[in-house]
ZAMARGU-4260 file (C-alpha; in steps of 0.2 Angstrom, whole numbers, plus 5000, padded with zeros to 4 digits):
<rodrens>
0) 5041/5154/4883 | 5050/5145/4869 | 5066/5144/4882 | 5054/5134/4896 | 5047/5122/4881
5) 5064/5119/4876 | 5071/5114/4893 | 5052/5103/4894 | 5059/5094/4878 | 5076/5093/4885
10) 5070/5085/4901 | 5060/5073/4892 | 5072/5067/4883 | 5084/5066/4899 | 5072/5055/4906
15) 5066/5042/4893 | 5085/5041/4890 | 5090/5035/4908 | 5075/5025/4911 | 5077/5015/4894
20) 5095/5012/4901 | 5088/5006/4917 | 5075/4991/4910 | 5079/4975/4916 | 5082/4959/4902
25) 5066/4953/4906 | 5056/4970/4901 | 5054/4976/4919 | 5058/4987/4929 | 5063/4987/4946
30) 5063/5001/4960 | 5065/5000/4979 | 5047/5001/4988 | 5054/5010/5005 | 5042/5007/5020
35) 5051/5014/5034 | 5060/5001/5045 | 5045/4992/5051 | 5049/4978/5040 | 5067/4976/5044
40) 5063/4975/5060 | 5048/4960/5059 | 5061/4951/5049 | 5075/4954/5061 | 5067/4949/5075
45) 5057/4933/5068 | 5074/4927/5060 | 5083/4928/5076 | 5071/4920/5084 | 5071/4906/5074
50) 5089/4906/5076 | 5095/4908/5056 | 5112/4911/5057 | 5114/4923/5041 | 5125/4937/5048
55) 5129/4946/5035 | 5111/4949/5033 | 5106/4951/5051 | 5118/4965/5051 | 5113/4975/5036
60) 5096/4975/5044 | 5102/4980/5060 | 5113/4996/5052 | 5100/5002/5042 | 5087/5004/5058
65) 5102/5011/5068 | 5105/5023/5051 | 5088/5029/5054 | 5085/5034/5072 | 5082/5053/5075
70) 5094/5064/5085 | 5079/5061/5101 | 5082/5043/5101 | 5066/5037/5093 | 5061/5034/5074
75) 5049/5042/5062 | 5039/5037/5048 | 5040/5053/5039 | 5051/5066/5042 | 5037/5079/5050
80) 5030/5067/5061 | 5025/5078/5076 | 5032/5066/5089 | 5039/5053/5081 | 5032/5035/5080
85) 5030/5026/5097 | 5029/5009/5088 | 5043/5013/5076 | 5055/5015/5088 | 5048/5000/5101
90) 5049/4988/5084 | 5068/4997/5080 | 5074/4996/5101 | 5068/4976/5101 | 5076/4972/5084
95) 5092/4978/5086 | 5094/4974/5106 | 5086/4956/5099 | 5101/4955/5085 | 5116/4956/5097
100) 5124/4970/5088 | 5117/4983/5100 | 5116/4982/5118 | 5107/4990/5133 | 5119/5001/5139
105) 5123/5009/5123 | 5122/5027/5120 | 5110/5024/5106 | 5100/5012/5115 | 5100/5024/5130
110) 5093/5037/5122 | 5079/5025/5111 | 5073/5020/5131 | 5071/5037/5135 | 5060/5041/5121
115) 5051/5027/5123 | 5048/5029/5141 | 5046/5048/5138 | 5031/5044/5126 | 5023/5034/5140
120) 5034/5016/5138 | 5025/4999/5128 | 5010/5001/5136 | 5005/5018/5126 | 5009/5008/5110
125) 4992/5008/5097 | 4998/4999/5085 | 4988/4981/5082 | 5005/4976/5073 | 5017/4979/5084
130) 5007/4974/5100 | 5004/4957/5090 | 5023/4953/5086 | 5026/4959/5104 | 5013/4943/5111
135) 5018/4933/5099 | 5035/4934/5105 | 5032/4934/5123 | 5037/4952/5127 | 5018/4956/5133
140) 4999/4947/5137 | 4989/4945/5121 | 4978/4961/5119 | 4958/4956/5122 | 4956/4965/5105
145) 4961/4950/5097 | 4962/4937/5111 | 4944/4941/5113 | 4938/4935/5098 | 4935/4917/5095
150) 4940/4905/5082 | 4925/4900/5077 | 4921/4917/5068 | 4931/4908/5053 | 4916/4897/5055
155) 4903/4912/5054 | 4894/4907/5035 | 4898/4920/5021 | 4879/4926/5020 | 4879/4933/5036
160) 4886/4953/5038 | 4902/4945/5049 | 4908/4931/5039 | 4928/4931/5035 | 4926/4936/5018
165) 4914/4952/5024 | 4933/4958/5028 | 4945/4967/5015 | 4957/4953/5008 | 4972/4964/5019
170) 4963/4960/5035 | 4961/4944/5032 | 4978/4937/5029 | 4983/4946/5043 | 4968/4943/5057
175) 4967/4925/5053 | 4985/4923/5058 | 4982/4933/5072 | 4967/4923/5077 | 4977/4907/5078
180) 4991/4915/5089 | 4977/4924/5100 | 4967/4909/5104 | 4982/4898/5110 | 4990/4913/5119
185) 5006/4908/5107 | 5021/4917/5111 | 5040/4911/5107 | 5056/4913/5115 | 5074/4909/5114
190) 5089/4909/5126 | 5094/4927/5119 | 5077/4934/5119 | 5079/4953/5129 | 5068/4958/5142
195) 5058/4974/5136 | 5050/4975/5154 | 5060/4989/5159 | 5052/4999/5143 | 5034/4999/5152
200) 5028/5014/5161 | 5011/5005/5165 | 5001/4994/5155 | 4989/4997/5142 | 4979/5011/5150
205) 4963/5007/5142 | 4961/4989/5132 | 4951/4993/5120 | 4941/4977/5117 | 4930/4985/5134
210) 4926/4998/5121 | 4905/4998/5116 | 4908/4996/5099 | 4920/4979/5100 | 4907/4974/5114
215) 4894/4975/5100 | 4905/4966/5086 | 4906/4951/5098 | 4888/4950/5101 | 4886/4949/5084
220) 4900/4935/5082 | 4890/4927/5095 | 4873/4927/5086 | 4883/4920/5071 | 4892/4907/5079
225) 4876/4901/5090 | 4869/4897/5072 | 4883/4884/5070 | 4883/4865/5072 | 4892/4857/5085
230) 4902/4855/5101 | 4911/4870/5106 | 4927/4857/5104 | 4922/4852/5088 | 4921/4870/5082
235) 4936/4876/5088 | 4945/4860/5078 | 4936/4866/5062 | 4940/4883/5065 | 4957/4880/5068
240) 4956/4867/5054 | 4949/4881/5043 | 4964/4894/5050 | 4974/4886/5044 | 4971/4878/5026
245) 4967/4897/5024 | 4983/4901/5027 | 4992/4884/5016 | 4980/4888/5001 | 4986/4909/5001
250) 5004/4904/5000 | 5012/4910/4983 | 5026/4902/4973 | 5041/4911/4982 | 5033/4905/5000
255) 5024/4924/5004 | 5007/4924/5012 | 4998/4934/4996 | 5016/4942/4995 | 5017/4954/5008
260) 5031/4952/5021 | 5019/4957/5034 | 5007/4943/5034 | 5021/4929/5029 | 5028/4935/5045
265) 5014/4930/5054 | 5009/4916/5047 | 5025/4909/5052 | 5021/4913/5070 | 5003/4907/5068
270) 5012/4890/5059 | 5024/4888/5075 | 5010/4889/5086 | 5001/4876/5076 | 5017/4864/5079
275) 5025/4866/5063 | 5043/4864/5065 | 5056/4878/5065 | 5063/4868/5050 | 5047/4866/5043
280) 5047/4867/5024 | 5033/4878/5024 | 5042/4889/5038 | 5059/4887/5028 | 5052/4892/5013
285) 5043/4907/5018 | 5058/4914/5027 | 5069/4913/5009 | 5050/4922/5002 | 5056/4937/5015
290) 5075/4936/5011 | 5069/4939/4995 | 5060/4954/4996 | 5077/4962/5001 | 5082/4979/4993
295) 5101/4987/4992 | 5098/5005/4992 | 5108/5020/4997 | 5120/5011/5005 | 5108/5001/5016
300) 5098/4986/5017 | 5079/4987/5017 | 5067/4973/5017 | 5050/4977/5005 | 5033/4973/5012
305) 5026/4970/4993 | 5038/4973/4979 | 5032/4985/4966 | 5037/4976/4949 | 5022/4977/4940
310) 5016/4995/4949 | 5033/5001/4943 | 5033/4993/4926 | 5015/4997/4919 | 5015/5013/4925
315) 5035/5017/4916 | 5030/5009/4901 | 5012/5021/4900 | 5024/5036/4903 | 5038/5032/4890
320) 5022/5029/4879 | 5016/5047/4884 | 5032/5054/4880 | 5033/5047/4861 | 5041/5031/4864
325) 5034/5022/4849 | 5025/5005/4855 | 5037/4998/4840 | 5052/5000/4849 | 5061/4987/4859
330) 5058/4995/4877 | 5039/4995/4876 | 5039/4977/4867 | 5048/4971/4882 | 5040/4978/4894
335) 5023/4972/4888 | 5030/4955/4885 | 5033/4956/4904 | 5018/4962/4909 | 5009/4949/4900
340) 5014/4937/4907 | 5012/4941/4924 | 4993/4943/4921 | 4983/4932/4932 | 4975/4916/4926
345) 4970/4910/4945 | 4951/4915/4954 | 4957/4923/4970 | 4946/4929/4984 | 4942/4942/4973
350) 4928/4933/4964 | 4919/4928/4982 | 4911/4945/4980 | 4913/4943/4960 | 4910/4925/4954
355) 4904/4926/4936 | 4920/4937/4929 | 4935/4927/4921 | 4951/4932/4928 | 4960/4945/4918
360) 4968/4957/4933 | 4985/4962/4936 | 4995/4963/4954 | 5008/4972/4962 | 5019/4960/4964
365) 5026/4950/4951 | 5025/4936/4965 | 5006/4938/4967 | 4997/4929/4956 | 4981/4927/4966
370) 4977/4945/4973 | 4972/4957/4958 | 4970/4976/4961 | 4960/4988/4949 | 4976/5001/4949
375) 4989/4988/4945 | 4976/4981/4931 | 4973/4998/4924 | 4988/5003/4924 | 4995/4987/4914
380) 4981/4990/4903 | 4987/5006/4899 | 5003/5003/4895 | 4999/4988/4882 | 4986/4997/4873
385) 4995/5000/4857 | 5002/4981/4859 | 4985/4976/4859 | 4978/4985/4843 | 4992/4976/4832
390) 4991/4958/4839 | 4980/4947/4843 | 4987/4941/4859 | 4987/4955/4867 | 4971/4959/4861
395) 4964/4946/4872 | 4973/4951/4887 | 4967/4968/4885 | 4947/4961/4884 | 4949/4950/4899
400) 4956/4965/4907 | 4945/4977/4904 | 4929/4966/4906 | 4938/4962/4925 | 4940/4981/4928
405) 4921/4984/4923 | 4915/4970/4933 | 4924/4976/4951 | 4912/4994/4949 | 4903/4994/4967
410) 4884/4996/4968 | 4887/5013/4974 | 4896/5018/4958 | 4914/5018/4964 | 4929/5007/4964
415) 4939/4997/4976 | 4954/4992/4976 | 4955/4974/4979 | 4936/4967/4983 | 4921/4975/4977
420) 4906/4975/4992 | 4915/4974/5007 | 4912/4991/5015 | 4904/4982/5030 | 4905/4999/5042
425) 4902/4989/5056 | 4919/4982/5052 | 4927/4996/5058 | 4920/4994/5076 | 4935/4979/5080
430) 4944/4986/5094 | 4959/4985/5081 | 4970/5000/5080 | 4969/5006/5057 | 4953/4995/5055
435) 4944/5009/5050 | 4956/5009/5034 | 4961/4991/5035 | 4947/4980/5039 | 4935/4986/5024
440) 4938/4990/5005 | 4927/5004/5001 | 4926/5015/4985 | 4940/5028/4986 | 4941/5043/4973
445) 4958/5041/4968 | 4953/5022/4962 | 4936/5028/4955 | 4945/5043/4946 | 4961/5032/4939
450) 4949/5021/4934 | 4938/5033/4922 | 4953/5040/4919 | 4958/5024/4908 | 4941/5021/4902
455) 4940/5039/4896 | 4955/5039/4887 | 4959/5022/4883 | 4942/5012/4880 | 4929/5025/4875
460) 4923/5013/4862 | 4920/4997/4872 | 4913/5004/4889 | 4895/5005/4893 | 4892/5022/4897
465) 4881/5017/4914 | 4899/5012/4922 | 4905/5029/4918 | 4887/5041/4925 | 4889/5029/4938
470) 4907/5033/4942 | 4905/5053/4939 | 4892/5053/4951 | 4899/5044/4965 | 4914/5057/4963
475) 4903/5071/4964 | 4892/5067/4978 | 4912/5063/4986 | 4921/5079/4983 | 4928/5087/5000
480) 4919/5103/5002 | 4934/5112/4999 | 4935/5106/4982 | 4946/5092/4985 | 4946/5073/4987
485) 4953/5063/4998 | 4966/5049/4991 | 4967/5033/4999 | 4984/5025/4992 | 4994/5041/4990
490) 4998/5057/5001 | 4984/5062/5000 | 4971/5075/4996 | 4985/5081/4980 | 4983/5063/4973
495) 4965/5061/4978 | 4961/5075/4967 | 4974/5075/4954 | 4965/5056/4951 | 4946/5063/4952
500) 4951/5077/4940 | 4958/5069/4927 | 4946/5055/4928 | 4930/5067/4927 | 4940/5077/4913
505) 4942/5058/4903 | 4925/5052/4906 | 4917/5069/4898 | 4913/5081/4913 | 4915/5098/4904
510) 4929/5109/4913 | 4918/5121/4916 | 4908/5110/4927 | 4905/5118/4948 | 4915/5099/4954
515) 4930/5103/4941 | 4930/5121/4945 | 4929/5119/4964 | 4943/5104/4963 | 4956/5114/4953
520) 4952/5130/4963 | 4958/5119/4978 | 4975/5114/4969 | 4979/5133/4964 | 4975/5137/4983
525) 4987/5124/4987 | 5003/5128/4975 | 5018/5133/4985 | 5029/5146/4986 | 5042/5140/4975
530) 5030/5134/4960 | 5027/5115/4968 | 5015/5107/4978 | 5020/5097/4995 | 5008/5088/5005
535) 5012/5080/5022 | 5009/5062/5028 | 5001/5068/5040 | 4986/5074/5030 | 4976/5058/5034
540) 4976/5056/5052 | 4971/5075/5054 | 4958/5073/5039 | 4960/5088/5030 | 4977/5094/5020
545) 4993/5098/5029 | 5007/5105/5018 | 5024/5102/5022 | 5031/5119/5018 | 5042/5113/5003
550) 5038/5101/4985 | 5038/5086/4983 | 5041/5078/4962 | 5026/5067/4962 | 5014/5079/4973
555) 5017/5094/4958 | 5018/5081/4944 | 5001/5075/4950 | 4993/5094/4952 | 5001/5101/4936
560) 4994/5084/4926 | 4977/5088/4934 | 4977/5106/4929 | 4983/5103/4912 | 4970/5092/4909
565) 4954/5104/4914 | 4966/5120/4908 | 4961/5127/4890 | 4979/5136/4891 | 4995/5135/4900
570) 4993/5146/4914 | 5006/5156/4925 | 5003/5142/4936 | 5006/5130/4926 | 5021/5138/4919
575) 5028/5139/4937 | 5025/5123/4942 | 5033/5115/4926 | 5050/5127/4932 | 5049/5118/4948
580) 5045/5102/4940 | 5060/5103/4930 | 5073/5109/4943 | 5068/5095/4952 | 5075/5082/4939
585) 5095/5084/4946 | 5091/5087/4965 | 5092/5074/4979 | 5088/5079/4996 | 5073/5075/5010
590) 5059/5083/4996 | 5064/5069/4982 | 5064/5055/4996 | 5047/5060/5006 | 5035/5043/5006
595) 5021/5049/4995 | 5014/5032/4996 | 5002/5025/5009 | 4999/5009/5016 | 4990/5010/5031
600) 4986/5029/5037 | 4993/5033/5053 | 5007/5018/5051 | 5013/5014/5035 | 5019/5026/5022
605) 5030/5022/5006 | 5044/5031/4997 | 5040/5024/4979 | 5060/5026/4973 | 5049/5025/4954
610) 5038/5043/4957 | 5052/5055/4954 | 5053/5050/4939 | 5035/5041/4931 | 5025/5055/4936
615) 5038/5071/4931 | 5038/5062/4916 | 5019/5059/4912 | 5017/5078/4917 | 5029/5085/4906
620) 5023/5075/4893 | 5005/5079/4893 | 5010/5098/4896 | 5022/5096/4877 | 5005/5086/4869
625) 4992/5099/4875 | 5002/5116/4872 | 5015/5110/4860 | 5034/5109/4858
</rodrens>
């Protein structure tokens, strides 16, 4: 035992070492946020299009989706994706054939065709994304999903159930975009444009916009428009109007659309179709807003949907805290000088739903400085809270912080992550392949349980205890009947859990508890072979736990944390899951790179470069605090 909490105190110190060495001069820190090659490919095929001729870069994008096709000619997003993604690999085949450094009648290429065709070609494709950059530049017909639905629904006033802001903040930047394109039948082409045509098997076999439930959507659009003012022309103009001042008024400082790659994307589609120029400032700058979200890692280029400064370091600076980094010393000073800044001054969308709160949130991004989230704000909170009982600056960051975490709390208890109240169900109905996890903002259980989590811990003294009930209950009456909870933002029931656990635990919920109990029974069922715990990606379109047969760092640091926190003792399993939590530190394979982010289920995973080391480090720390050196 004293052998174990040695090499616990060695590893420790191994770690806070290498990532005090790794802060930036400005306080941050600065990890890769790896989402496949869907981005790279967006961006590879938008730049081409509008004929930027930055070569070197065009060709670093094109090698690192070639570096990532499988051996069957098509692409994953996870490494144990069944069949491979359809959409991946349609997105890969038209970026690089579209960049000029690959051609038809390469081996490569060859066998990318036959997968695609051997998955049922183009038309089989699900994906709202990739059927939209496929329209918009003219590779197929607009799908009805979106071509269906009219402009004027931007027009549809806020009190009624399907007003634009009855849509998460996600959706929006990315449907009214869409909208625009849709409604204009917008698609653009260029002299080196490839024709996919040979890719489609058949069309689309079934358009989903014929399905009952869209059918219904528009008749409610319908009822909402009919209560509008005007000519059909003149409300197509204000609609349009509307579209796009929506757009204008969203851009941030470095030319994103609420800096993610994926909505700047298309708004510069939805801006073309507008008749803004190719060389439009708007256009220009928003392309150098995408360059800039590039990332060298491993040898390869990578483009970031939404860089992860302030995730990566708030959450680094909690967990150097944890480990008995004093808030005295130069790296935490630093770092909360950093994240102080980046606190948002601005009312964003956020406040439609929550208009008497002050802003006090922090983003993701340290481009975003309109788009708060309650993970990132919590999490900032976190790692300034020593900083905030010596000075009074801080002081009053943390109060406008905490006062904006309190206020986002949903009627039914839970938390969001961006907008509270918009769980319109009847949302989820657009014939819009990931609506069901885009289009509305729901209370999840990893947000609720972070959430009490830092309440618990961090500002027992300042919270009214109704937010807290409020939350224990909502995670109670939401607990899988396995024991588990599902997680929203992470893979998946692991971190669902882990955050409900830890969360009750902080909030007062005795350990002994039946929810606690159950919960924890569900993690010990779940421990691996080896010690660890490994869950796959593809847990969330099957809706129950998949384990990948091996460990992942984050997944067992997130499992040991929860258990240490409801365990009286170190247990056997504990013990073995701190081994494998420790031989993990020097290893690099598949295990240490599996995304055990996610984005949007089914679609978009993330490999958070920052987990193998935040949450290894904030278990082992917790496991030396509760059961001593």
């Amino acid at each position: 035992m004293s052998n174990l909490r040695h090499r616990v105190d060695h590893s420790i110190g191994q770690l806070v070492d290498w990532l005090i060495e790794e802060q930036k001069e400005d306080g941050s820190w600065r990890f890769c946020f790896e989402n496949g090659i869907i981005i790279d490919a967006y961006v590879l095929i938008l730049f081409r299009l509008l004929e930027h001729e930055d070569e070197p870069f065009m060709r670093a994008l094109h090698d690192r989706i070639a570096a990532c096709q499988q051996s069957d000619g098509g692409w994953r997003l996870y490494r144990d994706e069944e069949e491979g993604s359809l959409s991946a690999s349609v997105e890969a085949y038209y970026a690089m054939l579209l960049s000029g450094y690959s051609h038809a009648d390469d081996e490569h290429m060859q066998r990318a065709k036959a997968y695609i065709l051997s998955r049922g070609g183009i038309g089989m494709v699900k994906s709202t994304l990739t059927k939209t950059i496929l329209a918009a530049t003219g590779q197929r017909d607009w799908p009805l999903s979106i071509s269906s639905i009219p402009m004027e629904v931007l027009l549809v006033p806020s009190e009624l159930p399907l007003s634009l802001f009855s849509f998460s903040g996600y959706a929006r930047v990315h449907l009214v975009p869409m909208l625009v394109m849709g409604s204009r039948k917008f698609s653009l082409r260029t002299a080196r444009t490839p024709d996919l045509s040979p890719l489609y098997a058949h069309r689309d076999a079934l358009d989903d916009a014929c399905l009952p439930s869209h059918i219904a959507m528009r008749t409610q659009i319908g009822i909402g428009i009919d209560r509008l003012i005007g000519s059909p022309r003149s409300l197509r103009d204000a609609a349009t109007d509307k579209a796009e001042a929506f757009m204008l008024e969203r851009i941030e400082d470095d030319g994103t659309l609420y800096s993610y790659a994926t909505s700047t994307v298309f708004m510069i589609f939805a801006l073309l179709a507008l008749g803004y120029g190719k060389e439009h400032p708007v256009v220009r700058r928003a392309c150098q807003g995408l360059s800039d979200m590039r990332f060298n890692t491993g040898g390869y280029t990578t483009i970031q949907n939404s860089p992860s400064e302030i995730w990566d370091t708030a959450l680094l600076t909690y967990a150097l805290q944890e480990a008995g980094v004093s808030s005295h010393e130069a790296v935490i000073r630093k770092a909360g000088a950093y994240l102080l800044s980046k606190q948002h001054t601005r009312r964003g969308d956020w406040s439609k739903h929550n208009p008497n709160t002050p802003p006090g949130g922090w983003g993701f991004s340290e481009t975003n400085t309109m788009n708060p989230d309650v993970d990132d704000t919590t999490a900032s909170l976190r790692a300034i809270r020593q900083l905030a009982s010596d000075d009074p600056v801080y002081a009053e960051a943390w109060n406008r912080g905490l006062q904006w975490v309190t206020s986002m709390q949903n009627r039914d208890g839970g938390w969001p992550a961006f907008e509270k109240e918009t769980n319109n169900q009847m949302l989820t109905w657009l014939a819009i392949e990931g609506a069901k996890s885009a289009a509305i903002d729901p209370s999840e259980a990893d947000l609720t349980g972070r959430t009490l989590e830092y309440l618990g811990h961090f500002a027992p003294q300042q919270t009214n205890e109704k937010y807290m009930k409020r939350g224990i209950e909502w995670l109670i009456r939401n607990q899988q009947k396995n024991g588990s909870w599902y997680g929203r933002w992470g893979v998946c029931y692991l971190y669902g859990t882990w955050a409900a656990l830890t969360g009750l635990v902080a909030a007062g919920l005795p350990a002994s508890h039946h929810s606690i109990k159950n919960g924890a029974e569900w993690l010990l069922r779940m421990q691996q072979s080896d010690g660890g715990w490994g869950e796959s990606c593809r847990s969330d379109s099957k809706s129950h736990y998949v384990s990948i047969g091996a460990s992942t760092p984050s997944q067992t640091a997130w499992a040991l944390d929860a258990l240490i926190a409801i365990s009286p003792e170190a247990t056997p399993a504990i013990h073995r899951g701190i081994e494998r939590l420790i031989a993990f530190l020097p290893e690099s394979n598949w295990t240490t790179d599996y995304p055990t982010g996610s984005g949007l289920p089914g679609y978009f995973y993330i490999h958070y470069h920052s987990y193998r080391y935040i949450w290894p480090l904030v278990a082992l720390a917790h496991y030396k605090q509760k059961f001593g050196s």
